[in-house]
Structures are given as C-alpha cells and as structure tokens.
C-alpha positions as CSV (number, residue, x, y, z in Angstrom):
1,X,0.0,0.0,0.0
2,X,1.4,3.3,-0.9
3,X,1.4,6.6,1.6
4,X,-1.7,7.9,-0.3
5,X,-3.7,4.6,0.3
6,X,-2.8,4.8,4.1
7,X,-4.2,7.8,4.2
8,X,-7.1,7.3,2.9
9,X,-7.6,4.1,4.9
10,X,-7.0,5.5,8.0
11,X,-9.3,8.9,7.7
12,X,-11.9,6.8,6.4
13,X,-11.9,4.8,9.3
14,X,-11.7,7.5,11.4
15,X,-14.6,9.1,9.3
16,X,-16.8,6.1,10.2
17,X,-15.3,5.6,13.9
18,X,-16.6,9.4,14.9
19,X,-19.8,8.7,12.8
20,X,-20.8,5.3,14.5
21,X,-20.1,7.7,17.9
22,X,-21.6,10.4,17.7
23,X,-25.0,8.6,16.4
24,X,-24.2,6.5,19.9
25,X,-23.7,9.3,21.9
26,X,-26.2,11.9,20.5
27,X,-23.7,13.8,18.8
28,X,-22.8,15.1,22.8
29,X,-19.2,16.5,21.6
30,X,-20.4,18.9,19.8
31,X,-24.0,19.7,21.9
32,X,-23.0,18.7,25.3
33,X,-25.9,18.3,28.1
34,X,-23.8,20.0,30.7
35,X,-25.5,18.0,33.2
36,X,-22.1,18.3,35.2
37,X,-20.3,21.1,33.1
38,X,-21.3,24.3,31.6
39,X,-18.4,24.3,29.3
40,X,-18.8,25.3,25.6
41,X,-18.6,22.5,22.8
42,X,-15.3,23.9,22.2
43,X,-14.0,23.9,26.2
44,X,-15.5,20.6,26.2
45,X,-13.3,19.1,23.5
46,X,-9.7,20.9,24.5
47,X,-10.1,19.6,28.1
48,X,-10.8,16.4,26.5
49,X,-7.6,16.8,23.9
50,X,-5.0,18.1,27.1
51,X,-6.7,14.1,28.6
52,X,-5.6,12.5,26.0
53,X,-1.9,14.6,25.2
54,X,-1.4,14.0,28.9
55,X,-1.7,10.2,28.6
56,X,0.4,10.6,25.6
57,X,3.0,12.5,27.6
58,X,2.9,10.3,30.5
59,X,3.1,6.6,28.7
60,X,4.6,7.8,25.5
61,X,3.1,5.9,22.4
62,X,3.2,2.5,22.0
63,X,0.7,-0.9,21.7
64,X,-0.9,0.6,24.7
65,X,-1.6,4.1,23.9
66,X,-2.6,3.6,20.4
67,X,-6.2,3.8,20.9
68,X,-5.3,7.3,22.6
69,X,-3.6,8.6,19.2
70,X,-7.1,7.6,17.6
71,X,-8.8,9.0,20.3
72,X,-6.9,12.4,20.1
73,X,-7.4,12.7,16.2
74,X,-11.1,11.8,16.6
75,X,-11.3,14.8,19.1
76,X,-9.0,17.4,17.2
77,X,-11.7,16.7,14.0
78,X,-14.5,17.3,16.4
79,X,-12.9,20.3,17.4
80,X,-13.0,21.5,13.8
81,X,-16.3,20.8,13.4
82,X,-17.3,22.5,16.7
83,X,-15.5,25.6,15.6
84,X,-17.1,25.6,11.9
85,X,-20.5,25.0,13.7
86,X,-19.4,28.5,16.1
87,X,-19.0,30.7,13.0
88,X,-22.0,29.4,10.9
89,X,-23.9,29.9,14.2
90,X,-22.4,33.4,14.6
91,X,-23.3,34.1,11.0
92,X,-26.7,33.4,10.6
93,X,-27.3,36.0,13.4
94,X,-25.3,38.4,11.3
95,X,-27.4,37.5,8.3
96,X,-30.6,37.6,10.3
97,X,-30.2,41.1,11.7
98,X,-28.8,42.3,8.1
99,X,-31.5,40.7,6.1
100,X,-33.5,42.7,8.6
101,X,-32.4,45.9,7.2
102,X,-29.7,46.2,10.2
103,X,-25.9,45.5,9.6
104,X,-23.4,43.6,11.3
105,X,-20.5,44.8,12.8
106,X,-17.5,43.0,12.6
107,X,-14.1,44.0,13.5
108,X,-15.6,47.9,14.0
109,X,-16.8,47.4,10.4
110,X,-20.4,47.8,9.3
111,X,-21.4,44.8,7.2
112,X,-25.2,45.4,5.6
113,X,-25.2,42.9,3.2
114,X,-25.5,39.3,2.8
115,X,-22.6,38.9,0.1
116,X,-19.8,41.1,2.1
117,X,-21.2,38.9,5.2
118,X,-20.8,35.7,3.2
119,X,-17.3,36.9,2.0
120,X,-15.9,37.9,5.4
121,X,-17.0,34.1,7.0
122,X,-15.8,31.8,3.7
123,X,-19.7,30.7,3.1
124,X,-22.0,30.2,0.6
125,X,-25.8,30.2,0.3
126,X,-25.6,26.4,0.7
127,X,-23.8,26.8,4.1
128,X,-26.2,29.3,5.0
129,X,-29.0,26.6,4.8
130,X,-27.7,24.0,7.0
C-alpha cells in the first residue's frame, strides 16, 4: 500500500469511527448536556484533547496508547467541526439582523449585506441553509 492509500484508509476509518459515535452518543461532543459542566462545545473538547496529550506524555506511544492517538485525532476533527459550527452559528445572526435591514459589525466594520457577510465568514448560500 502506498502513503496515499494509508491515508485514505485510516481517515476513512476515522470518518466512520466518529460517525458510529456520535449517532451513539447523541452527537454530545459537539451539543454537550452540561448535566455536570457548563463548558462550551469547544471547552468541552480541548479539556478532553490536554486528557488524552497527557496520557500521551505520560506513557509515550506504543501498543498501549494507540487507541489514545485515535482518540486524540477523533477529538481534534470534532474540534474542527465544533469551531465551523461556532461561525456558521455566529453568521446566521449576522445575516438575520442584516436581512432585517440592520448590519453587522464585525471588527468595527459595518457589514449590511448578505454577500460582504458571506465573504468575510468563507460561506456560501448552501452553508447558510444548513
């Protein structure tokens, strides 16, 4: 198998590992309960990613730790998707106030329309929708 085949072996069985969890779990990384906590999504998952770097730190890698390595990528990809699910979050109150006829301020700038919005945060209409 060549370096390109490993890598698409090994996301794509991380792609279905986080999948299979987060249908079992509720998708809780990303939309904790904070039955104990009241940390953000994105809280949540670095104080679970320091876990698993300490474990890492503290037993090095090998047979035993391997899971952790999996574990670690598994929360770093949440963590992207927790971060993507901040902005698009953040925008669609920017686009709700500015569709409004008000504008959105963003870095002391007044943003009062949809496309300069949609620049500014990477998206497109089809983002907008989901």
């Amino acid at each position: 198998m060549t370096t390109e085949d490993l890598i698409m072996k090994v996301t794509d069985d991380m792609r279905d590992l986080l999948i299979t969890k987060n249908r079992a779990y509720g998708d809780s990384a990303t939309n904790p309960s904070n039955i104990f906590s009241s940390g953000s999504p994105i809280e949540s998952l670095c104080a679970r990613i320091d876990d698993k770097l300490m474990r890492i730190q503290n037993k090095g890698i090998n047979d035993k730790t391997e899971d952790t390595v999996s574990d670690l990528i598994g929360y770093l990809i949440l963590l992207k998707v927790a971060i993507y699910k901040g902005k698009r979050d953040e925008y669609n109150e920017m686009a709700d106030s500015v569709k409004m006829g008000g504008f959105a301020n963003i870095n002391g700038t007044p943003i009062d329309n949809i496309e300069d919005l949609q620049v500014h945060y990477d998206f497109h209409e089809e983002d907008e929708n989901n």
